[in-house]
C-alpha positions as CSV (number, residue, x, y, z in Angstrom):
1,X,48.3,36.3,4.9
2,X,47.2,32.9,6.3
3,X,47.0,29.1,3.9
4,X,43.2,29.5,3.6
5,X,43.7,33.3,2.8
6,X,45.8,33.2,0.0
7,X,43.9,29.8,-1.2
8,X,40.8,32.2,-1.4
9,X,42.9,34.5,-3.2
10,X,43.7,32.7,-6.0
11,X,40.9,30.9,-6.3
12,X,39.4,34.2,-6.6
13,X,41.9,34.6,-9.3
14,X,40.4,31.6,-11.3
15,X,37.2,32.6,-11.5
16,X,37.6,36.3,-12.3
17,X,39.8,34.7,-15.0
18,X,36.9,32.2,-16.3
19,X,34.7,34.9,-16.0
20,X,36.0,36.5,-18.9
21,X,34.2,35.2,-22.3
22,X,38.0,35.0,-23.9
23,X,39.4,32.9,-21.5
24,X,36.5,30.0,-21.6
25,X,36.9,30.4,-25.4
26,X,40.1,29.5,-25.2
27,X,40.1,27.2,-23.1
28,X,37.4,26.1,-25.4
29,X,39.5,25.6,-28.2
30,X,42.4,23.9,-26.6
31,X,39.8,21.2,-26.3
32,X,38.7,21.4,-29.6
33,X,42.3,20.9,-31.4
34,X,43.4,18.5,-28.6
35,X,40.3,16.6,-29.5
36,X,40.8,17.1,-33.3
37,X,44.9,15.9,-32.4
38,X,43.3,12.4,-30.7
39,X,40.5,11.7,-33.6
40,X,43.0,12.2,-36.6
41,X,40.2,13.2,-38.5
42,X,38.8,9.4,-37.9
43,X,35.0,9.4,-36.2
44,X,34.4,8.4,-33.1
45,X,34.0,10.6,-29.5
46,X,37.0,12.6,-30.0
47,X,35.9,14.1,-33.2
48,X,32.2,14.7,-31.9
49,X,33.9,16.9,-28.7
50,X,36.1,19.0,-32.1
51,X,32.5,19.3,-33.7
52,X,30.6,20.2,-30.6
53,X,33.3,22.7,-29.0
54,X,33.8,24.1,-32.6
55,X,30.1,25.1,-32.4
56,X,30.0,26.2,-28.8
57,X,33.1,28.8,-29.8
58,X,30.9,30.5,-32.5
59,X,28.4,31.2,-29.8
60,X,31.4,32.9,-27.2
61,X,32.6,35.0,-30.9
62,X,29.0,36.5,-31.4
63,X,29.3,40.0,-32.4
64,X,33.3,40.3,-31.6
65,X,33.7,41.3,-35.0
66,X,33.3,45.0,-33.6
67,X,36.3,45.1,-31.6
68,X,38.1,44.8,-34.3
69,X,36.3,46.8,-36.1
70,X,36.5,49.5,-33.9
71,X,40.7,49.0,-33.5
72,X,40.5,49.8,-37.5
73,X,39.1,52.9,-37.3
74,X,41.0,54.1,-34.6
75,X,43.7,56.1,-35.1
76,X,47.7,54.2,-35.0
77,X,50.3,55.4,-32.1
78,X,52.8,58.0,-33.2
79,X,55.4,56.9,-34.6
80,X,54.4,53.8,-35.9
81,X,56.1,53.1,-40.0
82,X,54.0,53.5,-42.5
83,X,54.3,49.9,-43.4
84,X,53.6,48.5,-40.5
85,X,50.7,50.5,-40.0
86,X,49.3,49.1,-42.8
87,X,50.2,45.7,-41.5
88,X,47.8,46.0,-38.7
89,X,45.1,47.8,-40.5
90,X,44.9,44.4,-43.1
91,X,45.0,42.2,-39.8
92,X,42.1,44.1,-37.9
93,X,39.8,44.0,-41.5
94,X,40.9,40.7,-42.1
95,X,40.0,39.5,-38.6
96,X,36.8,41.5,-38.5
97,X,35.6,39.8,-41.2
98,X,36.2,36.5,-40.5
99,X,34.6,37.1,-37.1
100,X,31.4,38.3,-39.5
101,X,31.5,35.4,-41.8
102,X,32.1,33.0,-39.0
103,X,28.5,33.6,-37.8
104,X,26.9,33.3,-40.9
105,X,28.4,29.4,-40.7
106,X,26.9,29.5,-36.7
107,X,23.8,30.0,-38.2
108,X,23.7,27.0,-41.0
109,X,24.9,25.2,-38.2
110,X,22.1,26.2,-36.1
111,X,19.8,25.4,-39.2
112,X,18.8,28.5,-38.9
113,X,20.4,29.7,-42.6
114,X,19.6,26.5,-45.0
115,X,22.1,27.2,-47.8
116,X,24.9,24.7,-47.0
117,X,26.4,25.5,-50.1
118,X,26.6,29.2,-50.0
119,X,27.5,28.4,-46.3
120,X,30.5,26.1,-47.2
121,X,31.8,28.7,-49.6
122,X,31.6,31.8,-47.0
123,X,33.3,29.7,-44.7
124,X,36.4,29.2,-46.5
125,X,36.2,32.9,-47.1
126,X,36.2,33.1,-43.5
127,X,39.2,30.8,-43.1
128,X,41.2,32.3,-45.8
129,X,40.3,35.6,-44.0
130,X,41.7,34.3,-41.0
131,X,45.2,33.3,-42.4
132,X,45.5,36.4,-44.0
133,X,45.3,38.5,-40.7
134,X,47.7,36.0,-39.1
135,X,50.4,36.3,-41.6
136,X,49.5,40.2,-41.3
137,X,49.9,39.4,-37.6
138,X,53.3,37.3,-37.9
139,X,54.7,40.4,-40.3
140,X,53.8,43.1,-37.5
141,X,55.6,41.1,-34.4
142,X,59.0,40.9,-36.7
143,X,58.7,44.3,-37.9
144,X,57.9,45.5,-33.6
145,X,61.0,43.3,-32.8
146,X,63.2,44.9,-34.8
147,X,62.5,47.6,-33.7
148,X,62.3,47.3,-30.2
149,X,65.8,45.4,-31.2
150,X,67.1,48.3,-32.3
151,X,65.7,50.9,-29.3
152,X,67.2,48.2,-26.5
153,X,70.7,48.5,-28.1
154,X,70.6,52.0,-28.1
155,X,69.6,52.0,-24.6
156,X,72.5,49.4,-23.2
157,X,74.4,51.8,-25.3
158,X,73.2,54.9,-23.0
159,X,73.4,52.3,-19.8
160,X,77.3,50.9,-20.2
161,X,79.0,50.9,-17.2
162,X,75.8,49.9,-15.5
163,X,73.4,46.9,-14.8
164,X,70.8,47.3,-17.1
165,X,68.5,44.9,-15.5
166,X,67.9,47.1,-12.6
167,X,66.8,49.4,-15.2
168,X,62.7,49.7,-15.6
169,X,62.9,51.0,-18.8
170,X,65.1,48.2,-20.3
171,X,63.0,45.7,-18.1
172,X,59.8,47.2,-19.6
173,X,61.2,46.7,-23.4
174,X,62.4,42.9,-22.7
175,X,58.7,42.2,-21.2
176,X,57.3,44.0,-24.4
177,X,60.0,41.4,-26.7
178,X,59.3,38.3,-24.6
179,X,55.5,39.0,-25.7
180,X,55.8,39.9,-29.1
181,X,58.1,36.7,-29.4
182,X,55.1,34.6,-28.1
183,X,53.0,36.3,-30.2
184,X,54.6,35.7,-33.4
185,X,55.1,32.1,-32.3
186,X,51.4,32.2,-32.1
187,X,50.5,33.6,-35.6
188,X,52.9,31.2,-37.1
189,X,50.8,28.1,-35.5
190,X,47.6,29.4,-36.7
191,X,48.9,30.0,-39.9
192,X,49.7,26.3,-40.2
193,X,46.4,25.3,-38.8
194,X,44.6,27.6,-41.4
195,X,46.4,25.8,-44.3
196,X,45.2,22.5,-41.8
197,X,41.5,23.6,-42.2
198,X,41.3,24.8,-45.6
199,X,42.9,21.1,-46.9
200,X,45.9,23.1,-48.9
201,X,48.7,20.4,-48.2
202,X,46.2,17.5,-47.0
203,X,49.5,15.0,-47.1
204,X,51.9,17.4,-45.1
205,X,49.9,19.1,-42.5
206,X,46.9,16.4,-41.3
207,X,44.1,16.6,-38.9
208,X,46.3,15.6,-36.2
209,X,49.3,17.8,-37.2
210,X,46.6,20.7,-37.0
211,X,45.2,19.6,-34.1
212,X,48.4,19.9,-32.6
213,X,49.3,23.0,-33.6
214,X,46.1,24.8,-32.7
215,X,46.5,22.3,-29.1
216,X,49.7,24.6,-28.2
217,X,48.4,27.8,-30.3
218,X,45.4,27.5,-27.7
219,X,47.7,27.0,-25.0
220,X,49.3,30.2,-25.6
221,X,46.3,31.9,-25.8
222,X,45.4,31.4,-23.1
223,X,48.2,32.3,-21.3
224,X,47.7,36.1,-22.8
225,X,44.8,36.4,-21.5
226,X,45.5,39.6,-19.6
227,X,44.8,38.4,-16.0
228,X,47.6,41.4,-13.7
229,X,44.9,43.5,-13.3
230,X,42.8,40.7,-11.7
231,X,45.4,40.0,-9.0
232,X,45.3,43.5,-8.1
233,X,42.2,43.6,-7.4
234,X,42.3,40.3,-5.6
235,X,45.0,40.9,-3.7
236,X,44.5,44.4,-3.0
């Protein structure tokens, strides 16, 4: 494959990656809490890009309240606990809702729905909402760790004597850790930029503490934005 071939490619990469609606939102909100980090909560430009890209992100969630909707009444793989289960069923209602009540504040916004009142009070529902189903979220990933903890010592138990990174299987259960890691990195940022938005320790975590932490929250979000079966098809 020549320079200018494999510049197509991945350029072809990029835009089958901002092609998807989750990617530019995102990327979308990386620029809203970078913005919300640089204005401090002080007015000015950077504060009108938080306001503007906060609005623009309602639009890309219109009606995403389904998938998760759909993931709670489908049915759990086998042999998840009980527990956990239960977990994950809280996070997808939790998130479904705040998805739903999220558009209700789109439309006030829009001046389409005049009730600021009512509208200020279903949106810290919606927030609230939200931090529930990332704690729900944070509990999950430890709980899937420890387990996958405990299935990747009883492989290198099965594998002595040889090199277990050689082995798919084991390779397959360290990619599935590395994720779950990020992941509960992730749901431990939004939780602290929930508590940032809802004002519950307005002296501790600030505007620009929770524009910092949705900044790199964002960040990682973007990076798991499933994207491998893009470069197959690009490259294939």
């Amino acid at each position: 494959m020549s320079t200018l071939d494999a510049t197509r490619a991945e350029l072809a990469l990029v835009v089958l990656y901002l092609n998807k609606a989750e990617a530019r939102d995102k990327i979308c909100r990386a620029i809203q809490y970078g913005s919300k980090y640089l204005s401090n909560g002080e007015p000015g430009t950077a504060q009108n890009v938080d306001k503007s890209t906060s609005l623009a992100r309602k639009v890309f969630r219109l009606f995403k309240f389904v998938n998760d909707l759909h993931t709670l009444i489908s049915p759990v793989p086998d042999g998840t606990p009980l527990l956990l289960a239960l977990l994950g069923k809280s996070k997808n209602a939790l998130l479904s809702t705040f998805l739903f009540l999220d558009q209700i504040v789109w439309l006030n916004r829009t001046g389409i729905y005049k009730n600021k009142d009512r509208t200020e009070v279903v949106g810290r529902i919606s927030l609230f909402c939200w931090m529930g189903s990332s704690i729900c979220t944070m509990l999950v990933e430890i709980g899937e760790l420890g387990r996958l903890s405990a299935s990747m010592k009883k492989l290198e138990k099965d594998l002595k004597g040889t090199d277990k990174y050689k082995n798919e299987q084991n390779c397959n259960k360290l990619q599935k850790s590395n994720q779950r890691s990020l992941a509960l990195i992730k749901a431990a940022m939004d939780i602290v930029v929930s508590v940032g938005l809802l004002q519950l320790a307005p002296k501790k975590v600030t505007p620009r503490v929770t524009g910092a932490f949705g900044f790199v929250s964002s960040l990682i979000s973007c990076y798991q934005v499933p994207i491998n079966s893009y470069r197959h098809d690009v490259y294939s």
